[in-house]
C-alpha positions, 0 to 999 in steps of 0.5 A, spaced: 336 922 113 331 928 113 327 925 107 323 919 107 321 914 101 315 911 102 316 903 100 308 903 098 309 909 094 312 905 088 311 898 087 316 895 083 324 894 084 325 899 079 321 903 082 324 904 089 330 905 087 329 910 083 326 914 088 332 914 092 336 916 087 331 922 087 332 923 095 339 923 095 339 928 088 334 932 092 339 932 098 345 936 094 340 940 089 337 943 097 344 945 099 344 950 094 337 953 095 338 960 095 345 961 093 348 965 088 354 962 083 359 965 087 357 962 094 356 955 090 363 956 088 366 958 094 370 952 098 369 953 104 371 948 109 378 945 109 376 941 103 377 943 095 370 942 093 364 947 093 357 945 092 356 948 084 363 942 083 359 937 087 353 938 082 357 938 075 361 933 077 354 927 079 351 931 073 357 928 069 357 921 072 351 919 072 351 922 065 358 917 063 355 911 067 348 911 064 352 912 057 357 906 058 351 901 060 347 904 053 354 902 049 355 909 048 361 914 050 361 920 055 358 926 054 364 929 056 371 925 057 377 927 062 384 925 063 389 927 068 390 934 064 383 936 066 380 931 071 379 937 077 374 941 072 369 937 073 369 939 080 368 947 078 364 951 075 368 953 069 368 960 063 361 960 061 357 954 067 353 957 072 349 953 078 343 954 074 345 951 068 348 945 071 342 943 076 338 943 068 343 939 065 343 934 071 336 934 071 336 933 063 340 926 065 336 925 071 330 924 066 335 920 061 337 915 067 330 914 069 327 913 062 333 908 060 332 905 068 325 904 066 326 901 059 331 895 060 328 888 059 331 886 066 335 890 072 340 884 071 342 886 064 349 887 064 354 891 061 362 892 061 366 896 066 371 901 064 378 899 062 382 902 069 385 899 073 381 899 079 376 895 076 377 887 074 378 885 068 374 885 062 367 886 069 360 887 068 356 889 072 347 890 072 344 895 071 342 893 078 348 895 080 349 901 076 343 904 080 346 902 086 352 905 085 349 911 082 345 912 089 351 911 093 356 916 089 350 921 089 349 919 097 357 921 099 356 927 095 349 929 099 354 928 105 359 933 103 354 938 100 350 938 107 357 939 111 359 945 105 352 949 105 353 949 113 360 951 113 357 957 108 351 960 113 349 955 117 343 953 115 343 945 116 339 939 111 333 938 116 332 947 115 334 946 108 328 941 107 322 945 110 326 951 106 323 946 100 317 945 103 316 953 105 315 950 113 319 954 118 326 950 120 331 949 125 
């Protein structure tokens, strides 16, 4: 971890989990520090993903999840014709306007987070097979799951970024911070 969340820093529950939701966003937004469009979009290692894909694709699903726990559909469905878009940058998308769009969601997850009665509210799960039938989950859960998707993707952004110029997560953070690294 190059990041520490205080734990008196925030008092509540509520509070503590979305501050490490925000590290682990901050992880992948520094992995593009100082990239171009092009770099973002490369691919680098071994794998088909790039740092621009990682940031549309937890943009997108922390926007369907947040959605799904208000009752509401998606801003943007996909289906085994285009499922893989949302792991690129596609005619129009730039790095720029995905890092606003999920900052957008960011603040829409953290206000939604913060306006439920209680983190045990529940809600329905998707209707695919992965999932139990008719499942519920918490909005507990639901942050929870979206740390753990966003902290995955953090992993594969530092291994992307390093792979692209070496520069390693403890360097990109005193980058951020405007402190020598490395």
């Amino acid at each position: 971890m190059v990041t520490h969340v205080p734990a008196e820093a925030h008092g509540d529950e509520r509070g503590a989990l979305l501050s490490f939701l925000a590290e682990q966003r901050g992880g992948i937004r520094r992995a593009v520090l100082g990239l171009t469009d092009e770099q973002a979009a490369s691919r680098p290692s071994a794998s088909e993903l790039s740092l621009a894909g990682l940031v549309k694709h937890v943009a997108e699903v922390e926007q369907g999840w947040v959605a799904r726990a208000r009752g509401e559909a998606p801003a943007v469905t996909r289906d085994e014709t285009n499922w893989a878009e949302c792991f690129r940058l596609v005619d129009g998308e730039s790095l720029a306007g995905q890092l606003a769009y999920w900052e957008r969601v960011a603040a829409e997850t953290e206000a939604f987070v913060r306006s439920v009665p209680s983190l045990d509210d529940t809600f329905a799960l998707p209707d695919q097979p992965w999932f139990p039938p008719e499942g519920r989950v918490s909005v507990r859960w639901l942050v929870l799951h979206l740390i753990r998707e966003t902290a995955r993707h953090a992993g594969h952004a530092d291994i992307i970024r390093e792979s692209l110029d070496g520069r390693t997560a403890f360097e990109l953070v005193a980058l951020e911070q405007g402190t020598s690294g490395g």
